[in-house]
N, C-alpha and C positions, 0 to 999 in steps of 0.2 A: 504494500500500500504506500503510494506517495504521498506523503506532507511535506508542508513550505512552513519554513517559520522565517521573522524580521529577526535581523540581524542591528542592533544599534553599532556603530563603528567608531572608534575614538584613535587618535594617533595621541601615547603619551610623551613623556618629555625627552626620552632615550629614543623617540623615533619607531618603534613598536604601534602597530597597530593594534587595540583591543577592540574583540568581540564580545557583544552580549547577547544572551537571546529574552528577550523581558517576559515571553510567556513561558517559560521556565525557570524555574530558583536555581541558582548559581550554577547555572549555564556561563560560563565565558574561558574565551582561548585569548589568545594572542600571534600575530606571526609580524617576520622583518616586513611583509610584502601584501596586500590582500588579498591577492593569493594561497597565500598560504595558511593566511589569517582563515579564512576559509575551509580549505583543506581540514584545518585543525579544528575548529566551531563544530562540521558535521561528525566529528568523532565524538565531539564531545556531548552533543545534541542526542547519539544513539546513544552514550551512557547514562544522560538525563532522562530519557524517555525510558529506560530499563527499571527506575528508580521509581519514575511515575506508574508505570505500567497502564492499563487501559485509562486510566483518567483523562480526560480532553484538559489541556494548558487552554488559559483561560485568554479569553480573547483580545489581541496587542490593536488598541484602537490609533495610536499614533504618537508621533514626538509634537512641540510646538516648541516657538521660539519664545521667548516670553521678553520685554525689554523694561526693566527697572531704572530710575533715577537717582 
């Protein structure tokens, strides 16, 4: 069975890409490239769903930008 999950994407200060995936709990990888960032997320995504086992992850509605003063 195919599932798609949102990947959130962050470059931190070392230059590292990090991956989250928000409709699963502490789902996240990292790679030098997103590429690989990638590669790595879907490994980690079939460990998380192992964990979850048939429970549906709850629905990723979206990011926003939000601008403070």
């Amino acid at each position: 069975m195919r599932r798609e999950f949102y990947v959130v994407i962050e470059k931190d200060e070392d230059g590292f890409y990090v991956g989250e995936v928000p409709g699963l709990r502490a789902c996240y990888s990292q790679g030098r490239t997103i590429d690989e960032l990638l590669e790595n997320i879907k490994e980690v995504i079939l460990m998380c769903l192992e964990e979850v086992g048939e429970e549906p992850p709850p629905e990723f509605v979206g990011v926003q930008r939000v601008s403070i003063e």
